[in-house]
C-alpha positions as CSV (number, residue, x, y, z in Angstrom):
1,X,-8.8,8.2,17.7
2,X,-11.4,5.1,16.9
3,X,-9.8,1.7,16.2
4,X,-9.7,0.8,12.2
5,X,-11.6,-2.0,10.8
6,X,-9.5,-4.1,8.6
7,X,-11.3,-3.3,5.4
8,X,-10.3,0.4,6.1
9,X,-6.3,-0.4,6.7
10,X,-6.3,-1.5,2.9
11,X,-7.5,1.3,0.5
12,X,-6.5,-0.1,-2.9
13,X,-3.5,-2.3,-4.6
14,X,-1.0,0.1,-6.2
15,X,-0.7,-1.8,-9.8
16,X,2.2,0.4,-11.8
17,X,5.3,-0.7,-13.3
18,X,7.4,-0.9,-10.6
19,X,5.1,-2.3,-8.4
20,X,5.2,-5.4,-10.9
21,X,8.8,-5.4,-11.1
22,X,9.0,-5.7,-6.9
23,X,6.4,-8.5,-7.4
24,X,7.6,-10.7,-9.9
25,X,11.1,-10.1,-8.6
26,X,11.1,-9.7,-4.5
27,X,7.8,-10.8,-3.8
28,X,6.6,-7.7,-2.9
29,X,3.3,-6.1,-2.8
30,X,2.5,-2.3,-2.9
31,X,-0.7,-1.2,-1.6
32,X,-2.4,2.2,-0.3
33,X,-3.6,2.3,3.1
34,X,-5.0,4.7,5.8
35,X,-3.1,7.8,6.5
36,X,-3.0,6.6,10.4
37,X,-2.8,2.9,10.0
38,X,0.6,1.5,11.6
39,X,2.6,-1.3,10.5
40,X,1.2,-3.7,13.2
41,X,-2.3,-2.9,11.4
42,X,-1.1,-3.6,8.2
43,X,0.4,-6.9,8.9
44,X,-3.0,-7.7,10.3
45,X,-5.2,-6.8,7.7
46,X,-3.2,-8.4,5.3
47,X,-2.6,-11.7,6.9
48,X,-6.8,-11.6,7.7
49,X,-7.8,-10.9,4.5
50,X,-5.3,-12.3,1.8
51,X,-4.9,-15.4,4.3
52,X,-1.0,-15.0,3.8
53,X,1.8,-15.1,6.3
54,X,3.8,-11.2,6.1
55,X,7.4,-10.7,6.7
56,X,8.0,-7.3,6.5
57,X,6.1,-4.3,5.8
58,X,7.8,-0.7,4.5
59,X,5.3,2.4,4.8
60,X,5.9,5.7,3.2
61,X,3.8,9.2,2.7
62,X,3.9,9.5,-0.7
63,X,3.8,13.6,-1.1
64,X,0.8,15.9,-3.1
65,X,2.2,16.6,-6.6
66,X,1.3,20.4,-7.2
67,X,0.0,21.8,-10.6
68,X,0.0,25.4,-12.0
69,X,-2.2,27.8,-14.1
70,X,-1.0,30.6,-15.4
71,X,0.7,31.8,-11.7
72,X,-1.4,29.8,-9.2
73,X,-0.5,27.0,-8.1
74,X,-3.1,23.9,-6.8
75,X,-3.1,21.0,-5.1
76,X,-3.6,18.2,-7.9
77,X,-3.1,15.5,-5.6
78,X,-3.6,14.7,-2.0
79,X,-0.8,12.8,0.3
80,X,-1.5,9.4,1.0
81,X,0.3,6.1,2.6
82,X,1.6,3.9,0.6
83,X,2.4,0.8,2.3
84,X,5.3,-2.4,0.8
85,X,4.5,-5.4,2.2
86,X,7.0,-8.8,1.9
87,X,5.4,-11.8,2.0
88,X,7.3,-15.3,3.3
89,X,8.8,-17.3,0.7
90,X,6.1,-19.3,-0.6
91,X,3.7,-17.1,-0.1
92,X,1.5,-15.1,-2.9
93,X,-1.4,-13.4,-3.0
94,X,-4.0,-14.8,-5.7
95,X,-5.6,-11.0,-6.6
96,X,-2.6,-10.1,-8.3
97,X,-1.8,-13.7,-10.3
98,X,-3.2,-13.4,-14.3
C-alpha cells in the first residue's frame, strides 16, 4: 500500500445540518476522507493544509444506503470515511466562516 499525499487524506467538507450544529457549538469539523487514511494522517493533513493545531480526531465508515425497484435491490450509495476532527480552543478553520 503507497503512502497518501495529503491532498488525497481530505476528500471533501461534509456541510449538513448537524455538521453545523458540531461547529458552531463544539468546534468541530466533519470531513470525508480516504477509505485507508488513519487518524495520524488526518491530523497531518489537516494541520498542513488548514494551518490549524488538531486535538482530536473521530473516524467512522459511514455504510452504503440501499435502494429498491420493484424486487431488486441496488447499491445507491458507496461506503465512505467520514472523519470528525476537534480543533484547540482558539482555533478555526477560515473555509467554513461566512
Amino acid at each position: 500500500m503507497g503512502q497518501l499525499h495529503v491532498y488525497e487524506v481530505i476528500r471533501r467538507p461534509v456541510v449538513t445540518e448537524k455538521s453545523t450544529e458540531l461547529l458552531d457549538d463544539e468546534n468541530k469539523y466533519v470531513f470525508e476522507v480516504a477509505k485507508n487514511a488513519n487518524k495520524i494522517q488526518i491530523t497531518e493533513a489537516v494541520e498542513l493544509i488548514f494551518d490549524v493545531k488538531v486535538n482530536k480526531v473521530n473516524t467512522m465508515i459511514v455504510p452504503p444506503k440501499r435502494g429498491r425497484r420493484g424486487r431488486k435491490w441496488y447499491m445507491r450509495t458507496k461506503a465512505w470515511k467520514k472523519a470528525i476532527i476537534t480543533l484547540e480552543p482558539g482555533e478555526k478553520i477560515e473555509l467554513f466562516d461566512v
